[in-house]
N, C-alpha and C positions, 0 to 999 in steps of 0.2 A: 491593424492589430493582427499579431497572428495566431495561428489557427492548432488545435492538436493534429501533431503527424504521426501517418498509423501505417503500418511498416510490419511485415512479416519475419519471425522471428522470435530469438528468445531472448526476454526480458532480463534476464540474469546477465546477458552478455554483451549490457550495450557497447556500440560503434561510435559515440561522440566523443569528441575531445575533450578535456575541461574535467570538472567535479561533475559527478554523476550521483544521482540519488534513483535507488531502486524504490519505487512505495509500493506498497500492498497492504489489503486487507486482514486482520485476522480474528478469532473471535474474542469473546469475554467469559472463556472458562475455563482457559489454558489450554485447549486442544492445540496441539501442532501436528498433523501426520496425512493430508489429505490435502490436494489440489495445488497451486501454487508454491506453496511453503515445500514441497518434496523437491522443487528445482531450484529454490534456494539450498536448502540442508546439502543437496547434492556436490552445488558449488563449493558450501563456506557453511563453518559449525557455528561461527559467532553468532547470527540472526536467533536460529531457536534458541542456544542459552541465554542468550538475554533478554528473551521472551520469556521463556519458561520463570527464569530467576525474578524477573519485573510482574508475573505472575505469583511466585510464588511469597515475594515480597508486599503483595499488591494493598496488605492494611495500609503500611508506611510509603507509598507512595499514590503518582498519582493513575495508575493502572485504572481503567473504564471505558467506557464508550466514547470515543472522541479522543483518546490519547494517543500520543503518538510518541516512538523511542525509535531514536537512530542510533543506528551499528554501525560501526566504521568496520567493513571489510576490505578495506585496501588503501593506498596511497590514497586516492580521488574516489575514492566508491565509498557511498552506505547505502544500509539498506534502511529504509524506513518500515518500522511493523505501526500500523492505524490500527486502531480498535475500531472496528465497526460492523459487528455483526454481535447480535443477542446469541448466544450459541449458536448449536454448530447444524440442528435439525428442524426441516420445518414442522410447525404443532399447531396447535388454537391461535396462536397470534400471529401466525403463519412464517413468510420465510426467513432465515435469521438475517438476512440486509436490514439495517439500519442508516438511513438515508441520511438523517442530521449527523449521527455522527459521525459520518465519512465527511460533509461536509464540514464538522469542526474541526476532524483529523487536517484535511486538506487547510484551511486555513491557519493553523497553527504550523504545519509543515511549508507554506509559503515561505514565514517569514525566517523559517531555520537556513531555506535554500537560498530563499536571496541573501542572508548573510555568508555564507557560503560560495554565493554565484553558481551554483549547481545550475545542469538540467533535471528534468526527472524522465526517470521511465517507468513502465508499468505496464502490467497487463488488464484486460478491460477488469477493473478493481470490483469486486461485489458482485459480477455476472457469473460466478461460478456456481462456489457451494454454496456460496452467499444466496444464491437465488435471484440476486438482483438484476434489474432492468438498464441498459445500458442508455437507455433513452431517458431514463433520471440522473442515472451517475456523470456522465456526458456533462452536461450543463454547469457538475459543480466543480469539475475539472477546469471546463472554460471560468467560470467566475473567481474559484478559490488560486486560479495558479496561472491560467495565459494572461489573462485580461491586468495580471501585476508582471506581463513580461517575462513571465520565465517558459522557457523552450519543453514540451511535451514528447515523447514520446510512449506511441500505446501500440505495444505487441502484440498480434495475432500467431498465438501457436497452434502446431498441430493436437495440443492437449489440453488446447482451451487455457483458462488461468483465472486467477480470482483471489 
C-alpha cells in the first residue's frame, strides 16, 4: 500500500503531473482571511468566491461541517474547500478542529478524486488555526484517501498551513 508523501514546499503549487486536487480545511462561519486560504486567494480568486457564495447561500445548500465544494482553478487543478472546523476561535469547547468532519470531508472528497483520477495535495489540514493534532488527522488521510489508492501529497511550509 502506499504511504503519504511529505515534501517541502508550497501546497498551491504542485509538481505532479495528472489532475491535481488542492484540499484544505476551512470553517463554518464564512471566515476566509487567515492561514492557508491567504496562499490560495493569493494564487486564484475562484476558491474564496465560491466559498464565500456556498456560504452565503448555505440555507439552500448543503454547506456544514463535513462538506466539501470543489473549485476548478485550472485545466487539471481544484481546489477542494472541507468544512471542518466549528469556527474560527478556541473557547469552552475548545479548538475549532473538528475531527469527524474532516474525516467525512475526506471521504466524500475520495470518491470526487478517484472519479476524476486526481492526486491530492495539501498542507498538514487542521494543524493550523484549526488547532488540530496532526497525529489524529494523519490517520484519516491514510484511511479516507491512500488506503482507496489515491497518491498524497502533504506540504511543509515555511508559514505552516491549515
Amino acid at each position: 500500500m502506499s504511504e503519504i508523501t511529505y515534501v517541502r514546499g508550497d501546497a498551491t503549487a504542485p509538481s505532479a503531473k495528472g489532475a491535481k486536487v488542492i484540499a484544505h480545511v476551512c470553517n463554518d462561519v464564512g471566515g476566509w482571511g487567515k492561514g492557508f486560504v491567504l496562499a490560495l486567494s493569493r494564487r486564484w480568486p475562484e476558491p474564496e468566491a465560491a466559498y464565500r457564495a456556498w456560504y452565503r447561500d448555505r440555507a439552500r445548500n448543503d454547506f456544514g461541517l463535513g462538506a466539501v465544494q470543489l473549485v476548478r482553478v485550472g485545466p487539471d487543478v481544484r481546489v477542494a474547500n472541507m468544512i471542518g472546523q466549528r469556527g474560527t476561535r478556541t473557547g469552552s469547547k475548545g479548538v475549532p478542529v473538528r475531527y469527524e468532519a474532516i474525516d467525512t470531508a475526506l471521504d466524500r472528497l475520495a470518491a470526487e478524486v478517484i472519479e476524476l483520477g486526481a492526486s491530492v495535495h495539501m498542507p498538514r489540514i487542521g494543524c493550523g488555526l484549526a488547532g488540530g493534532r496532526w497525529s489524529r488527522v494523519e490517520p484519516l488521510i491514510t484511511e479516507r484517501l491512500v488506503k482507496r489508492g489515491i497518491a498524497v501529497t502533504v506540504y511543509d511550509h515555511g508559514e505552516g498551513g491549515g
